[in-house]
C-alpha positions as CSV (number, residue, x, y, z in Angstrom):
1,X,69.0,68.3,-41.0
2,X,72.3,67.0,-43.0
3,X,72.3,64.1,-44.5
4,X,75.8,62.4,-45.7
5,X,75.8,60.8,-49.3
6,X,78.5,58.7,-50.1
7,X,79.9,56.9,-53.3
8,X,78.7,53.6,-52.6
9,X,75.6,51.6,-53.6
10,X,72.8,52.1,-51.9
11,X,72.3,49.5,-49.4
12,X,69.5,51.1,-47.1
13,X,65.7,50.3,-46.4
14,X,65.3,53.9,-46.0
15,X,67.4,54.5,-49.7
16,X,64.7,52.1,-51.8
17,X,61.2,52.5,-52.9
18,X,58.6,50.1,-54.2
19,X,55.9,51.2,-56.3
20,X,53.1,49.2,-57.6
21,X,49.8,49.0,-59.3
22,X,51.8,50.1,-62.6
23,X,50.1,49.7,-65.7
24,X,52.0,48.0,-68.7
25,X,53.3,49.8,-71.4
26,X,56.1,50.2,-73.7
27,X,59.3,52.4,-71.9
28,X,57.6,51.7,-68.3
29,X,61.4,51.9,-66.8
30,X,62.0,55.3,-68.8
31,X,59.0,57.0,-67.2
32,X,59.5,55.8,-63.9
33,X,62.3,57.0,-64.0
34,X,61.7,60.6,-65.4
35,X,59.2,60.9,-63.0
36,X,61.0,60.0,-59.7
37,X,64.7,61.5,-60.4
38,X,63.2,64.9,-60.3
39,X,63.4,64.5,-56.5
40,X,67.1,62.9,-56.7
41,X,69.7,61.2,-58.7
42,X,68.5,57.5,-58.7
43,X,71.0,54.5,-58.5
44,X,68.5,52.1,-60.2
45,X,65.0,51.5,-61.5
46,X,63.7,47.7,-61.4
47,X,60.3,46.7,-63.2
48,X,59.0,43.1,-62.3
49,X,55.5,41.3,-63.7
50,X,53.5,40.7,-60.8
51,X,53.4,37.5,-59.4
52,X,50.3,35.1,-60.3
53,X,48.5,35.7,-56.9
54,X,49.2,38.8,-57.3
55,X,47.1,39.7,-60.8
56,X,48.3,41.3,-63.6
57,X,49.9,44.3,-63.7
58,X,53.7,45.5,-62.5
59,X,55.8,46.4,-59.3
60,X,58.9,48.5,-59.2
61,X,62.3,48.7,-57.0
62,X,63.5,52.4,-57.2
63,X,66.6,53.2,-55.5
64,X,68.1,56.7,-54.7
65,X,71.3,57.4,-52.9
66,X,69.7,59.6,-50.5
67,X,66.8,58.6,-48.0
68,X,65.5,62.1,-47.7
69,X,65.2,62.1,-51.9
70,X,63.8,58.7,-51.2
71,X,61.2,60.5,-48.6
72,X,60.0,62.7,-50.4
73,X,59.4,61.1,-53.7
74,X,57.4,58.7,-51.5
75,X,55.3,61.9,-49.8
76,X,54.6,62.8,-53.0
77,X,54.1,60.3,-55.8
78,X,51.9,57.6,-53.4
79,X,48.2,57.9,-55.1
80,X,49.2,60.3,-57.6
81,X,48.6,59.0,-61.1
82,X,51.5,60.2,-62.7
83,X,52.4,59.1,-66.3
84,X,49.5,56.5,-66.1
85,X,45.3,56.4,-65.8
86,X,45.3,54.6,-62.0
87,X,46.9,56.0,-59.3
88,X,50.2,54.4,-57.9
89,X,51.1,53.1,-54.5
90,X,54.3,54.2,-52.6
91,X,56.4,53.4,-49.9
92,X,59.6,53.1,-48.2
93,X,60.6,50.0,-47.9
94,X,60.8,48.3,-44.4
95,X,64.1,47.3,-42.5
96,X,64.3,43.6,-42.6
97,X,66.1,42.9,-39.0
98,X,69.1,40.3,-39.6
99,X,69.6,41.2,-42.8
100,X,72.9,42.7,-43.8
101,X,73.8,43.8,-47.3
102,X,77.2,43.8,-48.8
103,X,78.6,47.6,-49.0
104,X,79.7,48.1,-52.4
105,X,81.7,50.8,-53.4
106,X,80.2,52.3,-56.7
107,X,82.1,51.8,-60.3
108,X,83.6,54.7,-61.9
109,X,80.7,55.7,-64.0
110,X,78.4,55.9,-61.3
111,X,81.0,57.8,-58.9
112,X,81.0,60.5,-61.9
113,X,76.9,60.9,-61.9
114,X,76.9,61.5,-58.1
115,X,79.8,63.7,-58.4
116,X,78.4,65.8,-61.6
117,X,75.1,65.7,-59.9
118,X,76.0,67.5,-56.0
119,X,79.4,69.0,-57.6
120,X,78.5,70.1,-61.1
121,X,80.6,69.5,-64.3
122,X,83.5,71.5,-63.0
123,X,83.0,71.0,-59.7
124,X,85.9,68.3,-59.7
125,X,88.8,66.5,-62.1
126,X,90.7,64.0,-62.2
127,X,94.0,62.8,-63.5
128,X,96.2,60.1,-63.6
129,X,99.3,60.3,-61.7
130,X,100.6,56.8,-63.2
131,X,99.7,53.7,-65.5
132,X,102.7,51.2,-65.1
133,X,102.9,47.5,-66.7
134,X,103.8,45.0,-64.5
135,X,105.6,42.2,-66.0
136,X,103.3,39.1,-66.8
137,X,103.0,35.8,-64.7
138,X,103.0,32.6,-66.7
139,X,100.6,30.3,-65.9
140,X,101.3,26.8,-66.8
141,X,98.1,24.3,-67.8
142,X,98.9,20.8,-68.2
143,X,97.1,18.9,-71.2
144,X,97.2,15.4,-71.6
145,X,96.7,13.5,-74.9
146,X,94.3,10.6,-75.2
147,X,93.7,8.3,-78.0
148,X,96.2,9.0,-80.5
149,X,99.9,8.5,-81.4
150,X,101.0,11.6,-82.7
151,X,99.2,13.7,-79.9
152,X,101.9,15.1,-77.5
153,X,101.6,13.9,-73.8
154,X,102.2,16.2,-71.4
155,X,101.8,18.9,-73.8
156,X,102.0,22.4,-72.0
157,X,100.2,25.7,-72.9
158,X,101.1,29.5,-72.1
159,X,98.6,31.8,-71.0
160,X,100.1,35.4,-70.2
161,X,98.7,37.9,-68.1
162,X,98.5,41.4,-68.6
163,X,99.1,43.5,-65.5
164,X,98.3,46.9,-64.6
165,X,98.3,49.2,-61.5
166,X,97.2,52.8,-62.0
167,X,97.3,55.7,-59.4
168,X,94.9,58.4,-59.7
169,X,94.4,62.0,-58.5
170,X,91.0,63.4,-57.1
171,X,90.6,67.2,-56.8
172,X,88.0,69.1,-55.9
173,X,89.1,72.5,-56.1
174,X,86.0,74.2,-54.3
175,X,86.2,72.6,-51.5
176,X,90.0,72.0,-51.3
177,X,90.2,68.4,-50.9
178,X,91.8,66.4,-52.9
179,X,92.7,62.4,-52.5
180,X,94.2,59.6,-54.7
181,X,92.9,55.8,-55.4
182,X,95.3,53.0,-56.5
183,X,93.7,50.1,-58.1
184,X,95.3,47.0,-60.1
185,X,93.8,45.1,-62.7
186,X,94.5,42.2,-64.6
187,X,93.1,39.8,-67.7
188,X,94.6,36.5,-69.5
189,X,95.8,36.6,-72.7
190,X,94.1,33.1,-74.7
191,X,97.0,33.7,-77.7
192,X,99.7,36.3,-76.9
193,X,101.5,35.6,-80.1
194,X,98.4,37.4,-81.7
195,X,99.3,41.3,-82.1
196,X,95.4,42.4,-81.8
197,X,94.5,40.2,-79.1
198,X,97.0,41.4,-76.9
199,X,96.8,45.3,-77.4
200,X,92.9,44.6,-76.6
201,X,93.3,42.9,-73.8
202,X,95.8,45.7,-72.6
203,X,93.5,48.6,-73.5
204,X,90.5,47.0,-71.8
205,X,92.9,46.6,-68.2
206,X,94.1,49.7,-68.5
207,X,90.5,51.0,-68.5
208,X,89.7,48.8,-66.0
209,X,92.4,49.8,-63.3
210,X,91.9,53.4,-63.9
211,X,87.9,53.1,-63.4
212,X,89.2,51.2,-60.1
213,X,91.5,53.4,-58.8
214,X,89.0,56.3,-59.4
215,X,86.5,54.8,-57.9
216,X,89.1,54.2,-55.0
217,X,89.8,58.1,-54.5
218,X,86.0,59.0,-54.5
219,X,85.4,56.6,-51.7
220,X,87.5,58.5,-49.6
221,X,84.9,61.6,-50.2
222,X,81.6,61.9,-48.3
223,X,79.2,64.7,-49.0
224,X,77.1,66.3,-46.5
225,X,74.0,67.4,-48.0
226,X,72.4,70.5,-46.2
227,X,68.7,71.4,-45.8
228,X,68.9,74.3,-47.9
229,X,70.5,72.1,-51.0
230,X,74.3,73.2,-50.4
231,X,76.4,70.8,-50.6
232,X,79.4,70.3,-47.9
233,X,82.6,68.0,-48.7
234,X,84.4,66.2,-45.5
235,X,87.1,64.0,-46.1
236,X,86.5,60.0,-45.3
237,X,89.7,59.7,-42.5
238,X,88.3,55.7,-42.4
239,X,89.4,55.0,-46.4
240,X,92.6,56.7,-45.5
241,X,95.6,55.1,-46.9
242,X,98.9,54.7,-46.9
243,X,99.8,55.8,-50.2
244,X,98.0,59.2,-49.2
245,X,100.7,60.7,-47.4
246,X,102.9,60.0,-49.7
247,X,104.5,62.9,-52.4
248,X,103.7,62.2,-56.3
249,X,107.3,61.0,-56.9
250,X,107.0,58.6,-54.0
251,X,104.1,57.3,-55.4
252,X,105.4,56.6,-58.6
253,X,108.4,54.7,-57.4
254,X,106.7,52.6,-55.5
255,X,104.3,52.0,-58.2
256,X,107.1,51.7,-60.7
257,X,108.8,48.5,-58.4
258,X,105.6,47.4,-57.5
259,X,106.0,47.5,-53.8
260,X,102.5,48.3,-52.9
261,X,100.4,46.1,-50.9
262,X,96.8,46.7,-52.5
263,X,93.6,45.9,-50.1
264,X,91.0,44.6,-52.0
265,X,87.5,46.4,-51.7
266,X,84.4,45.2,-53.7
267,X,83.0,47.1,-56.3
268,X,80.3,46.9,-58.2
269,X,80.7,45.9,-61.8
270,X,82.3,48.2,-64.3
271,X,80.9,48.8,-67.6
272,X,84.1,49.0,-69.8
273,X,82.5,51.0,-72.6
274,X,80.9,53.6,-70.1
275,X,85.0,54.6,-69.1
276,X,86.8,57.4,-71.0
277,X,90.7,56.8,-71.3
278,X,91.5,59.1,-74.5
279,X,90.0,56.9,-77.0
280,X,89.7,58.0,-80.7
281,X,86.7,58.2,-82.7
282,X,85.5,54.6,-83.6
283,X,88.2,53.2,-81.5
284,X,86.5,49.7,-79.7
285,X,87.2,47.1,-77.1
């Protein structure tokens, strides 16, 4: 049977694993996880003390992208002793009913792991089709003086904001698909004036939008994993936008006047330092 993997974070029972009766020791995380991602790529790995009532010991959230990875790690891990002397207990977590999660798409860096894992290293690529500045908002704070005469009432600071909105390109050349992502992002400025301050603030949001706007394509991906391990791509019609349909020239001008109307979509955090955007040896944010 197919199952269909897509580039969000896990957010099902059937997805998540918890393992206890783990021994402590030094690196516990590292060999859970060596041991489990041999069945699948994992999203995370969670180690927790017991509780009191609970005696000593540890407990562990695992959580894979795919349930059947999830399934049969569980089938065969659960009172296997694996990297320690006892033998562990395994299983699939339950469905709370009521419960909802929040459906997070996945940051960049996790939407590259997925994609390296089903797809392979050259199994896809990605460009971008435009990085455009868009001119900063002023905000104004108001600070009042107390207490002293030459303290200026009413005295008014500057904070700029740097602006970007970045379109990428998705391709997967295999499978001839190939979508786009738009994504804006934007950080205050404390001191403008400085030089430094502002070309690091303007490296770190031009990272940022182009993780987003990746991230943004690959959501419009969904791969259809098949029994025998082949991997299907299908396009995801219900992230379709309407920047999609547009040519690359299009794009750009609308871009360039800033004349796009972004919906917002929640993603999980991005680790700045974990994005590539042509930075030199010993370059840092």
């Amino acid at each position: 049977m197919a199952e269909v993997v897509e580039f969000r974070v896990p957010s099902g029972s059937d997805q998540t694993l918890l393992v206890w009766g783990l021994e402590p020791e030094p690196g516990l995380e590292h060999s859970l996880f060596s041991a489990f991602s041999r069945f699948g790529p994992l999203y995370s790995v969670r180690a927790h003390r017991n509780a009191a009532v609970a005696g000593p010991g540890y407990c562990a959230v695992i959580k894979f992208y795919s349930a059947g990875d999830a399934s049969r790690a569980q089938r065969t891990c659960n009172g296997q002793r694996l990297f320690q002397k006892s033998p562990l207990k395994v299983c699939v977590c339950t469905k709370q009913k009521g419960f909802q999660h929040q459906v997070l798409a996945l940051s960049s860096n996790k939407c590259q792991e997925l994609a390296n894992h089903y797809l392979g290293f050259n199994g896809w690529s990605s460009r971008i089709i435009t990085m455009n500045y868009l001119w900063p908002s002023q905000q104004l704070q108001n600070v009042s003086g107390f207490g002293g005469e030459d303290e200026e009432v009413g005295r008014t600071l500057e904070k700029q904001s740097v602006k970007y909105l970045c379109a990428v390109e998705l391709t997967l050349p295999k499978h001839g698909v190939c979508t786009r992502g738009v994504a804006l992002a934007e950080a205050d400025v404390e001191n403008s004036a400085d030089p430094l301050e502002l070309l690091t603030a303007t490296r770190r949001v031009q990272k940022l939008a182009a993780g987003r706007a990746l991230s943004s394509a690959f959501q419009k991906i969904l791969l259809v994993v098949l029994e025998n391990g082949k991997v299907a791509v299908e396009y995801n019609s219900s992230q379709e936008e309407p920047t999609d349909s547009l040519t690359e020239e299009e794009l750009k001008g609308l871009v360039q006047v800033n004349e796009l109307s972004l919906e917002q979509f929640d993603l999980e955090e991005e680790v700045l330092s974990d994005l590539s955007f042509d930075d030199e040896p010993g370059d840092a944010i």
